[in-house]
C-alpha positions as a LaTeX table, in Angstrom:
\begin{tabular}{lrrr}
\hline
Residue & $x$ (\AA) & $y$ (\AA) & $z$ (\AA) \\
\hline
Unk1 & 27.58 & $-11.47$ & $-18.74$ \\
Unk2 & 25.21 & $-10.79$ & $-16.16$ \\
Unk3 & 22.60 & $-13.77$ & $-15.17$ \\
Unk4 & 19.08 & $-11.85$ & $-14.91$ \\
Unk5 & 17.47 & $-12.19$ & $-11.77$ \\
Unk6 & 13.89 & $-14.45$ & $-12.18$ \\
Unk7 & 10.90 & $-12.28$ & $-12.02$ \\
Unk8 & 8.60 & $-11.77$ & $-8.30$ \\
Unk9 & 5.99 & $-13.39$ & $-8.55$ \\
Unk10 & 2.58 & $-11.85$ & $-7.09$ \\
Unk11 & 0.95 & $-13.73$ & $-4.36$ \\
Unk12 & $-2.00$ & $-12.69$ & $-1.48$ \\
Unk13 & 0.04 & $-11.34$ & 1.73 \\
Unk14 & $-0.15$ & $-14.36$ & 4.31 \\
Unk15 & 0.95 & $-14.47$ & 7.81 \\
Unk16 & 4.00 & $-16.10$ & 7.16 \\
Unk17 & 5.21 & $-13.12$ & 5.72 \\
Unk18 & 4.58 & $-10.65$ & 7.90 \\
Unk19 & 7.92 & $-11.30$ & 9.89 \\
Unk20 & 9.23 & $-10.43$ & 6.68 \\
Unk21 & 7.10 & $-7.59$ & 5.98 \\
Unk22 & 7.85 & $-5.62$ & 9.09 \\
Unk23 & 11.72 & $-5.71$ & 8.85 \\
Unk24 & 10.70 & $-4.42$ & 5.13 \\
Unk25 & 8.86 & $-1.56$ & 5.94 \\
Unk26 & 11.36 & $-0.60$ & 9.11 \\
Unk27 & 14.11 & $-0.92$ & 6.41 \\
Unk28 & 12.42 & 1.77 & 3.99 \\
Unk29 & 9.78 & 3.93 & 5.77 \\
Unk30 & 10.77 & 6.15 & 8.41 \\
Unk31 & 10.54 & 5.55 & 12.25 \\
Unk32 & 7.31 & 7.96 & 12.39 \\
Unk33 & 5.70 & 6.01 & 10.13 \\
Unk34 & 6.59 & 2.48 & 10.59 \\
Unk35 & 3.44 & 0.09 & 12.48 \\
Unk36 & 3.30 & $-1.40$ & 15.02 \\
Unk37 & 3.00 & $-5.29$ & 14.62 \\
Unk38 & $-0.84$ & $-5.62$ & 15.22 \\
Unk39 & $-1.36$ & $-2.33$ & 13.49 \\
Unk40 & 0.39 & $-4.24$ & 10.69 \\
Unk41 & $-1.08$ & $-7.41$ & 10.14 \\
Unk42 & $-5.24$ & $-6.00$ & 10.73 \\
Unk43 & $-4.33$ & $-3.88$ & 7.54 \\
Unk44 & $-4.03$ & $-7.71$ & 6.14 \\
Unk45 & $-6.99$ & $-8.86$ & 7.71 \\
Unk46 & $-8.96$ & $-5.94$ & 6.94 \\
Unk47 & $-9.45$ & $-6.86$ & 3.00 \\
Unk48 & $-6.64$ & $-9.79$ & 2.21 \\
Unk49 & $-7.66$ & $-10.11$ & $-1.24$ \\
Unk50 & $-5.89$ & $-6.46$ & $-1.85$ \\
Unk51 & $-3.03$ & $-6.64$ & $-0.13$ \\
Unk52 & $-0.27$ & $-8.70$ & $-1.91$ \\
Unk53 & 3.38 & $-9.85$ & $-1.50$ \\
Unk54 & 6.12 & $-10.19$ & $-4.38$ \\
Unk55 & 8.89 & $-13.36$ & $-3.45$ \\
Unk56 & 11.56 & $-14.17$ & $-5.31$ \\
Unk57 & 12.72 & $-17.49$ & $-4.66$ \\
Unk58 & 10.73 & $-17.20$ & $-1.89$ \\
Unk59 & 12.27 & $-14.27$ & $-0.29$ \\
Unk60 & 9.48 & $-11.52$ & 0.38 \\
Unk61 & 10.93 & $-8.20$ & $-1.99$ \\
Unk62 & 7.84 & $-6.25$ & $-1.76$ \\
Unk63 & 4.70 & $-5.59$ & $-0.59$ \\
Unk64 & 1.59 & $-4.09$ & $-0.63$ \\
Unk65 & $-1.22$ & $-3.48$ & 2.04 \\
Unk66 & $-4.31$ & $-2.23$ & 0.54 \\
Unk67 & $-8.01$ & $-2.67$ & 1.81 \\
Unk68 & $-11.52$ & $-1.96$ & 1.44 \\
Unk69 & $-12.55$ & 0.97 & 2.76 \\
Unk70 & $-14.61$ & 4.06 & 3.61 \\
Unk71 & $-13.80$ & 7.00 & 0.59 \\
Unk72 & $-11.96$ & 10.00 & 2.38 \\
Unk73 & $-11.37$ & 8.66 & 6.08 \\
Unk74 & $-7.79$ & 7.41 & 5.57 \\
Unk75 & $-7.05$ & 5.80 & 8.49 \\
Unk76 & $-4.39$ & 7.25 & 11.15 \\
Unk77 & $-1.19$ & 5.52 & 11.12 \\
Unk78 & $-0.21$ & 2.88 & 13.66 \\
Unk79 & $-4.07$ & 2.25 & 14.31 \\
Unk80 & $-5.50$ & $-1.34$ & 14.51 \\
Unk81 & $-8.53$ & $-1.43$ & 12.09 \\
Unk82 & $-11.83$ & $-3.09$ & 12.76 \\
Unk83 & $-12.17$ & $-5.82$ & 10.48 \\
Unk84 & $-16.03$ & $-5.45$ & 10.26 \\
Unk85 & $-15.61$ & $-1.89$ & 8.39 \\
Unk86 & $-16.15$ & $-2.51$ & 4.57 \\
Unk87 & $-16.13$ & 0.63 & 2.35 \\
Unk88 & $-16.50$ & 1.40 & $-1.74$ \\
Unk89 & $-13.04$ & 2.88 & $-1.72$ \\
Unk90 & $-9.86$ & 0.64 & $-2.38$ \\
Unk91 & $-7.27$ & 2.50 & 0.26 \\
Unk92 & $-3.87$ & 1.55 & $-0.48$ \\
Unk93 & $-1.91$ & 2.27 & 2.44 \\
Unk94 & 1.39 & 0.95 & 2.37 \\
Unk95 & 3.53 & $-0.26$ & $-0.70$ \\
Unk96 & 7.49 & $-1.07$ & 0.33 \\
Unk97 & 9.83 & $-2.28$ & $-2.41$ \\
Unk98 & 13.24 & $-3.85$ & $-0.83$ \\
Unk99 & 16.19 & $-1.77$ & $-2.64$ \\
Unk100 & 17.35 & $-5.09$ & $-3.92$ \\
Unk101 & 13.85 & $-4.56$ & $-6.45$ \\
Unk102 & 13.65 & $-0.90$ & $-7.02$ \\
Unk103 & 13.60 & 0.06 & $-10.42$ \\
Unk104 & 12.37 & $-3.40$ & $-11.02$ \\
Unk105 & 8.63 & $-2.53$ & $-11.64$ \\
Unk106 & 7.42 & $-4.68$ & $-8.85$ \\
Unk107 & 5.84 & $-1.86$ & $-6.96$ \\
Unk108 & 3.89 & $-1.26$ & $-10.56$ \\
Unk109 & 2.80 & $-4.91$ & $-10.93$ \\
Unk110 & 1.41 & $-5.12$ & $-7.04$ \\
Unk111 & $-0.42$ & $-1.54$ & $-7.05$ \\
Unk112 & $-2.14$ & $-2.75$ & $-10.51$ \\
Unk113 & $-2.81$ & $-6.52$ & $-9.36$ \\
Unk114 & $-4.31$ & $-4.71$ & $-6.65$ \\
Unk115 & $-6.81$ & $-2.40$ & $-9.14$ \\
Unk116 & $-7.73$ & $-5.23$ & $-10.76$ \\
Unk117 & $-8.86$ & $-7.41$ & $-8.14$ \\
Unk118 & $-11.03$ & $-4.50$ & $-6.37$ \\
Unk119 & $-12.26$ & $-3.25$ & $-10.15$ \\
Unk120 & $-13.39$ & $-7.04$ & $-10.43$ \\
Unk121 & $-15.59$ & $-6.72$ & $-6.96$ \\
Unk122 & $-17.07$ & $-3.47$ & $-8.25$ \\
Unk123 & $-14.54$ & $-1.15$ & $-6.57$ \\
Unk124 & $-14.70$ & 2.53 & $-8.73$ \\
Unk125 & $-12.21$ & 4.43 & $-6.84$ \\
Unk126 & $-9.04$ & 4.54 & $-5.45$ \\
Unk127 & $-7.19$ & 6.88 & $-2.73$ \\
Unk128 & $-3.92$ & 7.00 & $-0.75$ \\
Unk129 & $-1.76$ & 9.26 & 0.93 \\
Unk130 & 1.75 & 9.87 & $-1.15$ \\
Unk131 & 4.16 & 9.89 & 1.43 \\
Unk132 & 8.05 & 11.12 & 1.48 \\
Unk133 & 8.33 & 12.45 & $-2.17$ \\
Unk134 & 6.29 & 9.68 & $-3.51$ \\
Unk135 & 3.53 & 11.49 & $-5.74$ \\
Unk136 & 5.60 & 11.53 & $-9.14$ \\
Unk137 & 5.54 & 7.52 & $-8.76$ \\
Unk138 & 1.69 & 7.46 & $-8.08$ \\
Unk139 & 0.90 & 9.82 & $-10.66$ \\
Unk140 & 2.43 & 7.22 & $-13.30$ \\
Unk141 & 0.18 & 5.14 & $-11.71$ \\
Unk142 & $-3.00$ & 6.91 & $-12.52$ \\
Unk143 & $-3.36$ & 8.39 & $-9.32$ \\
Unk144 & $-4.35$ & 12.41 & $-8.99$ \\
Unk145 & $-3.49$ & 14.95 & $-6.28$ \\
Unk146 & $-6.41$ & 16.19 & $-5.03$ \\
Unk147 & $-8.24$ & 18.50 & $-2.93$ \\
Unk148 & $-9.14$ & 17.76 & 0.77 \\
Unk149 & $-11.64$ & 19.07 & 2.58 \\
Unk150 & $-10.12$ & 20.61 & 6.20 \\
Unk151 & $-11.11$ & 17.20 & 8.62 \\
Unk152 & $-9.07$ & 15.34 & 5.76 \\
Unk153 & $-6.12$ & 17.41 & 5.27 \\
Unk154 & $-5.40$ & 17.03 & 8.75 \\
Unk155 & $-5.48$ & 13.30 & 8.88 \\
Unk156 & $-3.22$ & 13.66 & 5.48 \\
Unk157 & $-0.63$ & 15.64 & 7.92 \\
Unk158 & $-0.50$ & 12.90 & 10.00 \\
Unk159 & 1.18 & 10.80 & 7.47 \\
Unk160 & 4.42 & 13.38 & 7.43 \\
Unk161 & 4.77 & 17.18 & 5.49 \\
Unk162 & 4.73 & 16.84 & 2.48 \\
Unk163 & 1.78 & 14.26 & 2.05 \\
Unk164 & $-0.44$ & 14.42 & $-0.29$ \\
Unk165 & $-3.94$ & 13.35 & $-1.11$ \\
Unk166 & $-4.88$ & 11.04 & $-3.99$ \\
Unk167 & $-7.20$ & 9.51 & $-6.09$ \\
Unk168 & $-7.89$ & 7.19 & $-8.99$ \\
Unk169 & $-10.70$ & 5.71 & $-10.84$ \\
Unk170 & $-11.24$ & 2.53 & $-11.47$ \\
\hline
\end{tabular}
């Protein structure tokens, strides 16, 4: 009989996991889309509250970067953000699940720790960019595709073809 693994347990994303972190997202993100260390950790320092880690006995399994920010100005990959920029919008920008959790619901539990913190700090909306094949999972989520203006689409492409703009309210 198989011993059940314990459950992650949710916790803010702190610095000593960003060694972690980064080997994560190079491990399940492609090359085009994987940060630079700096870009990396200012997405942390942005809005920490948001962006959440899941350990298992103390091993980092997922993650989740998500900030504060300006509604419909994702920003590009790769760049560092100014931590004095606040927005209305919660942006998540980057969840990674190891393969070791997929299937798990770990990705579920961060996204929605997530919406409840920023619904708590009178956040109303949500938005992301659903990367490599990704929008079925959001949609479960609550998220929407929807429909972006010319200036936005283009930052969308950015993020790889196939991306796809969406939103949620909170």
């Amino acid at each position: 009989m198989a011993v059940p693994m314990p459950a992650p347990i949710l916790i803010p994303l702190e610095p000593r996991h960003l060694a972690e972190a980064l080997r994560l997202q190079a491990q399940v993100y492609p090359p085009f889309l994987v940060e630079p260390e700096d870009a990396f950790a200012s997405r942390r320092t942005t809005a920490a509250p948001y962006c959440l880690a899941a350990e298992r006995d103390g091993v980092l399994v997922a993650y989740l970067l998500a900030h504060g920010w300006p509604g419909e100005t994702p920003p590009p990959v790769g760049a560092v953000l100014d931590p004095s920029i606040r927005g209305d919008t919660l942006f998540v920008h980057d969840l990674a699940v190891s393969p070791a959790a997929r299937g798990t619901g770990v990705g579920r539990a961060l996204v929605e720790h997530a919406v409840t913190l920023a619904r708590a700090d009178g956040v109303r909306r949500a938005e992301l960019i659903a990367i490599e094949g990704a929008a079925p999972f959001w949609i479960g989520l609550g998220f929407a595709p929807c429909p972006a203006s010319p200036a936005l689409a283009a930052k969308v492409a950015g993020y790889g073809a196939g991306a796809r703009w969406m939103v949620r309210t909170l």
